[in-house]
N, C-alpha and C positions, 0 to 999 in steps of 0.2 A: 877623144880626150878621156885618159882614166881620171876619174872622180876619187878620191878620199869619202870615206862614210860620213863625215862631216859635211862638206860639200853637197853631197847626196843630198843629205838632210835639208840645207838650205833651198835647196831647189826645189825638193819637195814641200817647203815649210812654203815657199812663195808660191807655190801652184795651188799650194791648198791655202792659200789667203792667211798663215800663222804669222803672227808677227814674228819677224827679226831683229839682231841689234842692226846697229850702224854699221860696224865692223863687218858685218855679215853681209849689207847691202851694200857696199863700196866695192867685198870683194866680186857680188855675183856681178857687180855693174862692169869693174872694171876689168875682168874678163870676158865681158863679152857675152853674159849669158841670162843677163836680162836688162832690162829696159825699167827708168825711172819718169815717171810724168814729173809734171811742174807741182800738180797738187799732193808729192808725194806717193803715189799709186809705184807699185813695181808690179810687172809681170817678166816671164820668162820671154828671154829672145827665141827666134826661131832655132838659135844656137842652143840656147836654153835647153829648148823641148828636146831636143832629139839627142842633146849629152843625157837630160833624163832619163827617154826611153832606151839607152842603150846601156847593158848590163855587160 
């Protein structure tokens, strides 16, 4: 998956615990590239991690 530097950013802004808007957390949910707990919590999915690490 190529990432937009945007994109990038969010990924990196949720690995490094920076808040996000909404808009920002809907998109990384709802493709698939992270994961939302009930109390709010987001981390990166396994998908996540590895769109991250790959440049």
């Amino acid at each position: 998956m190529t990432l937009t530097d945007d994109q990038r950013r969010i990924l990196q802004d949720i690995d490094s615990t920076t808040p996000i808007s909404e808009a920002e957390t809907k998109w990384a949910v709802d493709a698939g590239l992270a994961v939302l707990a009930e109390d709010g919590d987001i981390d990166l999915s396994d998908a996540g991690r590895e769109a991250l690490d790959t440049r």
